[in-house]
C-alpha positions in Angstrom: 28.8 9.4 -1.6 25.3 9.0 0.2 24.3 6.3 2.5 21.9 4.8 -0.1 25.2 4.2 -1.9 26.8 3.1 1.4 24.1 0.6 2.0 24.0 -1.1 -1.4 27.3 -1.1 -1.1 27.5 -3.2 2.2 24.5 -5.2 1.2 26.9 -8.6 1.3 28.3 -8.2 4.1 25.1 -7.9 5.7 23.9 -10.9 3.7 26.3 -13.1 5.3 25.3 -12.0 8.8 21.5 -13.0 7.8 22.8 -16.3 6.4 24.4 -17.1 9.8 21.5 -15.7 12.0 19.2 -17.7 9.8 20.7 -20.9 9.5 20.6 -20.4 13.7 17.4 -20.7 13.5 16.8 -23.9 11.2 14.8 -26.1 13.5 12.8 -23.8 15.1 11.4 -22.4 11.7 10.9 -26.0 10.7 9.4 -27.2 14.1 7.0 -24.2 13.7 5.7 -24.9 10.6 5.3 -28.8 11.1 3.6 -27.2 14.5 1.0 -24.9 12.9 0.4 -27.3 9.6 -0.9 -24.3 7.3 -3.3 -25.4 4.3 -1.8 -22.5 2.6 0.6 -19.4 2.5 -0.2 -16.0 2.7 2.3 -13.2 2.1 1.6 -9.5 3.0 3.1 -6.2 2.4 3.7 -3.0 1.5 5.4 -1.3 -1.4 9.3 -3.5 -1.5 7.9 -5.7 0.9 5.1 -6.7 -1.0 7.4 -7.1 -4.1 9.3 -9.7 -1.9 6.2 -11.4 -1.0 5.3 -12.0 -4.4 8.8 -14.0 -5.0 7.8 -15.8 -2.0 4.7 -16.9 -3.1 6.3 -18.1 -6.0 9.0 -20.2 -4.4 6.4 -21.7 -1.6 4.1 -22.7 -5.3 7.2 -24.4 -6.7 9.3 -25.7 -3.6 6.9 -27.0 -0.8 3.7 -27.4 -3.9 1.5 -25.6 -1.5 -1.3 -23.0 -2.3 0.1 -19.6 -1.6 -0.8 -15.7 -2.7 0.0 -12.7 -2.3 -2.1 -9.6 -0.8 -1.3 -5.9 -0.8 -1.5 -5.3 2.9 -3.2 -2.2 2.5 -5.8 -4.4 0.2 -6.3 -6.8 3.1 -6.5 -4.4 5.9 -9.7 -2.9 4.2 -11.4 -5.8 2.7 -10.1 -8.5 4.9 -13.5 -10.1 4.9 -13.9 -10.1 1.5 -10.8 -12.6 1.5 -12.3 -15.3 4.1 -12.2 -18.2 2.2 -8.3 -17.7 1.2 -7.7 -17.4 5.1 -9.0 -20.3 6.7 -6.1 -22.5 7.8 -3.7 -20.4 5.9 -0.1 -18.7 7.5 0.7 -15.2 7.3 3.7 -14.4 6.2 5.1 -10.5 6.2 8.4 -9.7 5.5 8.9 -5.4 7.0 11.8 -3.6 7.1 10.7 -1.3 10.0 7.3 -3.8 11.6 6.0 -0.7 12.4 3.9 0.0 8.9 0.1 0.4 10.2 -1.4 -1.6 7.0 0.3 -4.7 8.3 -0.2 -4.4 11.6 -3.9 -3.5 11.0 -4.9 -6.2 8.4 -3.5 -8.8 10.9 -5.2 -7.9 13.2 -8.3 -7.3 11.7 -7.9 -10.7 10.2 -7.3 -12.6 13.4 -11.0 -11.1 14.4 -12.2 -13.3 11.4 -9.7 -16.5 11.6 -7.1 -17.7 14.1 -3.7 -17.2 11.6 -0.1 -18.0 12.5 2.2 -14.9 11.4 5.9 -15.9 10.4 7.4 -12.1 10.4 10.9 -11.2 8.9 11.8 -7.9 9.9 15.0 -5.7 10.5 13.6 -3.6 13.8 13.9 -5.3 16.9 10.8 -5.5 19.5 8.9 -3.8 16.4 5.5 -4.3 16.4 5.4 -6.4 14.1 7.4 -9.1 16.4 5.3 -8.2 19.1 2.4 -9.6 17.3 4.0 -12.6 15.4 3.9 -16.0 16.5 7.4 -16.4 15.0 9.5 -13.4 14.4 13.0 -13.4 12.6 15.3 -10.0 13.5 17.7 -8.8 11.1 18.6 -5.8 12.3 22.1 -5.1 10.4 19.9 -5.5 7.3 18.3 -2.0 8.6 18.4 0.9 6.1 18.3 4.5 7.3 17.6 5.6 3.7 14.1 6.1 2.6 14.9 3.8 -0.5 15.4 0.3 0.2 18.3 -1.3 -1.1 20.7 -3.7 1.6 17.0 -4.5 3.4 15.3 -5.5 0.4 18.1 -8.5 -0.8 18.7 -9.5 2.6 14.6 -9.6 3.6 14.7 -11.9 0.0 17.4 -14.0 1.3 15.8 -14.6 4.8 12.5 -16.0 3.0 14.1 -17.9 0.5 15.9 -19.6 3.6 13.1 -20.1 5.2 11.2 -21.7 2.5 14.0 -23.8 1.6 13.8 -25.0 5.3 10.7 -26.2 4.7 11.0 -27.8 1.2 14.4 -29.8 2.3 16.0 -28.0 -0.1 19.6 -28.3 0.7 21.0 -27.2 -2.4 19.2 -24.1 -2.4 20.7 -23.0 0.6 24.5 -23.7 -0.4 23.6 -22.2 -3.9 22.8 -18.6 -1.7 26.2 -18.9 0.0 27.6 -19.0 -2.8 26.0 -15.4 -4.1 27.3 -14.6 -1.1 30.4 -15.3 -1.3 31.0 -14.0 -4.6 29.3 -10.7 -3.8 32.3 -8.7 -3.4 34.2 -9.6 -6.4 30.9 -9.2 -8.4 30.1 -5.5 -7.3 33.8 -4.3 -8.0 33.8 -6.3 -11.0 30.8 -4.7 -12.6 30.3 -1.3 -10.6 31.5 1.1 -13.1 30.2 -0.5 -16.1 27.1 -0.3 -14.7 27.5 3.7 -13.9 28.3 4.1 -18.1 24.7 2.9 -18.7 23.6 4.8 -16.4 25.2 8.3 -17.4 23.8 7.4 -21.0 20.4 9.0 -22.2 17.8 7.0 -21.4 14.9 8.2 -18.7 12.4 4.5 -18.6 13.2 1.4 -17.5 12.0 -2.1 -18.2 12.7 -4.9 -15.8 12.2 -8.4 -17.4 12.5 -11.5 -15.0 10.6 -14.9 -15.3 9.7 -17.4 -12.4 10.2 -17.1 -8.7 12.7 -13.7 -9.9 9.4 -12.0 -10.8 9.2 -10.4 -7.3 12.9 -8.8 -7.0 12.7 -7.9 -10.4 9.7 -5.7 -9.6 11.5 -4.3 -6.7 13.9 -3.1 -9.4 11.5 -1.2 -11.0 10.3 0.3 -7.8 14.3 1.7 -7.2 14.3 3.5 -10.4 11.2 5.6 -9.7 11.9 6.2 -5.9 15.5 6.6 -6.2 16.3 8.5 -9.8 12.8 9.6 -9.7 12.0 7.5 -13.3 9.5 5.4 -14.4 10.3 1.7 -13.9 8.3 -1.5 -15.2 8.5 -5.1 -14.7 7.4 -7.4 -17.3 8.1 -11.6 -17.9 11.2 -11.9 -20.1 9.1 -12.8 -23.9 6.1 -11.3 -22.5 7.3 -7.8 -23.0 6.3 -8.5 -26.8 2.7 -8.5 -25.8 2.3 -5.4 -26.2 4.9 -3.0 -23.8 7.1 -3.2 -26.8 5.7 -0.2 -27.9 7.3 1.8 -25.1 11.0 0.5 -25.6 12.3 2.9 -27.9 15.5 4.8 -27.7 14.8 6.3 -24.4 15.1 3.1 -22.5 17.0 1.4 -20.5 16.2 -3.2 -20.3 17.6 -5.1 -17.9 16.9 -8.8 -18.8 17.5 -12.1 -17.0 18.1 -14.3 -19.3 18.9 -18.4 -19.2 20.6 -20.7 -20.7 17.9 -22.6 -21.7 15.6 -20.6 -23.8 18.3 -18.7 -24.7 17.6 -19.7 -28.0 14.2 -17.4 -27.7 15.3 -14.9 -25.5 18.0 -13.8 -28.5 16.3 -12.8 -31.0 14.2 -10.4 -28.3 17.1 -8.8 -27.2 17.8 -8.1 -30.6 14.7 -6.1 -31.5 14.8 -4.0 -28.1 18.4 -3.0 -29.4 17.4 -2.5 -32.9 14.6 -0.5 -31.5 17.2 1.9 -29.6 17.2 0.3 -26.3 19.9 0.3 -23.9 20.3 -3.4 -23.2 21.8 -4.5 -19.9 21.4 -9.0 -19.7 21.8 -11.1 -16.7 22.9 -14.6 -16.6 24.7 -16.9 -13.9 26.6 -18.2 -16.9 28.1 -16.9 -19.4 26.0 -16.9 -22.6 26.8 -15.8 -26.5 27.5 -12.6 -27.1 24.9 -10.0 -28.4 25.4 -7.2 -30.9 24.6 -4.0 -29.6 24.0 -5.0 -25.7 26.1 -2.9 -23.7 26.6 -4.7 -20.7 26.4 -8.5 -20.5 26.6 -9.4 -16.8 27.1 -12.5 -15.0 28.0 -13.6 -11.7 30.3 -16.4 -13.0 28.6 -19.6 -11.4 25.8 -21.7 -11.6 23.4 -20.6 -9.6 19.5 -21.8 -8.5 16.8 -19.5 -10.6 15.5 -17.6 -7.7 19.0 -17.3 -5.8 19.7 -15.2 -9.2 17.8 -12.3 -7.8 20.8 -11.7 -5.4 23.5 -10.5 -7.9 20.3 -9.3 -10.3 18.9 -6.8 -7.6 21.8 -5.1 -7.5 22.6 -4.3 -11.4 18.9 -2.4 -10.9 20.0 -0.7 -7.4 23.2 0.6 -8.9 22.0 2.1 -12.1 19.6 3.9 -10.4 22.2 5.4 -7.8 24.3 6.0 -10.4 21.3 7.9 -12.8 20.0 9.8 -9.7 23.4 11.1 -9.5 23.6 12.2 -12.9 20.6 13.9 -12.7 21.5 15.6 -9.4 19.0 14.2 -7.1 19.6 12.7 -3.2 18.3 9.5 -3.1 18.8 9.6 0.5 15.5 11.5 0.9 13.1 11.8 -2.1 10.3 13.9 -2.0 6.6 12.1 -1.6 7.6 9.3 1.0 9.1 8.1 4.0 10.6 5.0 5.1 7.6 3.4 6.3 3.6 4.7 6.4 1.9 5.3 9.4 -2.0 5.8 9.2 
């Protein structure tokens, strides 16, 4: 195999090392945030990290109801002026695999020459610099991956922040509902590993994400594993509003994978059923298991009831696997794609 496939494949073991290491850290998260008392949120990153940080402005909207946003940290290392207003009294958050990538390090700094900001970091490099410059700094360094393509770092650096803002909320259910992934995260891959790998080996070369809610920012992350690691085009879209026009593009040369819910299921149907009659290879999610759908050919689900954005755990990896499994097919090493590297320095 290839380590990309070793480190999706080890992704839950590592998850349970990040739920320990963070649930070590409870009260001093909490005591720093009730220290710094942020007006708002700001998340910051790059490529998968900035896909996370748009899930975690999502759940710090809904779970602490506190103004939050997201900025491309490449965005807000050039035009960090431009973005004064949104900074005063806010916290920086940046979740980095390697806290080395300069557009982080640069827009905080060039930030903090505007506006005294807290940084929370997340990261899975110790004594990066990223830690070196953050107020509070969270390590999770068996979450590392040595491939290029981001696969255990990206649902562990997810896991970390929803922790963290589930911390802050009170949220205690949230935090037993991600053990739970966690615990059934063996049994789940094995379960569904090689029917995922049929889709993949089946013709089909664009892929449509379709995730609502706080699942908006893993799902995107999705997308971005098809195109860096089977070297495909890969969209995200909200679950109904893929029929606002990217309908045109599923056709019979595309794969959906669709996160769909119990309630609105009643809705989410009958769209599933024009994607298929439209020659789509249909691939659904759901913690539960829902009604059957003509035509779908893999109906997953990670057999309990699980919080909406702890969903993106078992999701992420239907996304990571078929892409493996489709670069493999197609005879590419996702261990090294051409065009990027693990993390951009300017």
């Amino acid at each position: 195999m290839s380590v990309t496939y070793d480190e999706i494949k080890q992704q839950y073991a590592a998850l349970q090392k990040t739920f320990d290491y963070i649930m070590s850290r409870k009260e001093e998260i909490v005591s720093f945030f009730k220290e710094k008392a942020p007006k708002s949120l700001t998340f910051i990153g790059c490529g998968s990290g900035y896909c996370l940080c748009q899930s975690g402005e999502w759940s710090a909207k809904v779970r602490l109801g506190m103004p939050a946003s997201t900025i491309a940290a490449g965005d807000l290392m050039l035009n960090f002026k431009s973005y004064r207003k949104m900074l005063d009294g806010t916290m920086l958050v940046a979740p980095s695999r390697s806290g080395s990538t300069s557009e982080v390090i640069k827009a905080i700094g060039n930030v903090r020459t505007i506006t005294d900001v807290p940084v929370l970091a997340i990261t899975c490099k110790e004594g990066s610099d990223l830690s070196g410059i953050a107020d509070l700094s969270l390590n999770i360094p068996w979450a590392y991956d040595e491939s290029v393509c981001q696969t255990r770092t990206v649902v562990n650096l997810y896991t970390a922040q929803l922790m963290v803002l589930a911390f802050l909320s009170g949220d205690e259910k949230l935090v037993e509902d991600i053990k739970k992934a966690i615990n059934i995260g063996e049994d789940y891959m094995a379960r569904y590993e090689d029917k995922i790998r049929e889709v993949a080996e089946m013709d089909w070369d664009y892929v449509v994400l379709l995730a609502d809610g706080e699942m908006q920012g893993i799902a995107s992350e999705g997308a971005i594993a098809f195109t860096e690691i089977a070297q495909l085009v890969g969209s995200y879209y909200h679950v109904l509003d893929v029929r606002h026009g990217p309908m045109v593009k599923v056709k019979d040369n595309t794969l959906v994978i669709a996160s769909l819910t119990s309630g609105g299921f009643e809705y989410q149907k009958p769209l599933v059923q024009e994607m298929v009659q439209r020659g789509a290879k249909v691939i659904t999610y759901s913690d539960e298991k829902l009604e059957d759908i003509e035509g779908v050919k893999l109906q997953v689900t990670s057999g309990v009831k699980l919080d909406s954005a702890v969903q993106g755990i078992p999701f992420i990896f239907i996304a990571q696997a078929a892409a493996y499994y489709k670069a493999a097919k197609r005879g590419i090493n996702p261990d090294n794609p051409d065009g990027i590297v693990a993390w951009v320095k300017l």
